[in-house]
C-alpha angles and dihedrals in degrees: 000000000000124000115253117212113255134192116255085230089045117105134190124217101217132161119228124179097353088311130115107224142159114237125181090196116105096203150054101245085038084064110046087050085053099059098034103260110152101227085190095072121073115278139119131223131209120185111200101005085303117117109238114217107230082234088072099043096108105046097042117109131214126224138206107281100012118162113215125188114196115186133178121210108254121222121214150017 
């Protein structure tokens, strides 16, 4: 997906693990900064129920009322 340009007042309702929440950032990775998740550290993400390859994460481009799942592997028992 291609980032659209949006505007920096502009902001998007979104829902992320289960939460609605407003986000500023256009894209995946945008996001996840945005709300403190380490990328550098081992987890997968799905928007809209569609796994999202890391190697996306930058271009693609969130839209209005996307629902985005973001899971880290537990170790353990």
């Amino acid at each position: 997906m291609n980032v659209s340009a949006m505007p920096s007042s502009a902001k998007l309702q979104i829902q992320l693990n289960g939460e609605a929440v407003q986000t500023q950032s256009a894209t995946l990775a945008g996001l996840l900064g945005e709300r403190g998740f380490d990328v550098a550290q081992a987890m997968a993400c799905a928007v809209n129920r569609r796994f999202v390859p890391r190697g996306d994460w930058a271009q693609y481009a969130l839209q209005p009322g996307d629902a985005i799942e973001v899971v880290s592997p537990v170790v353990g028992g």
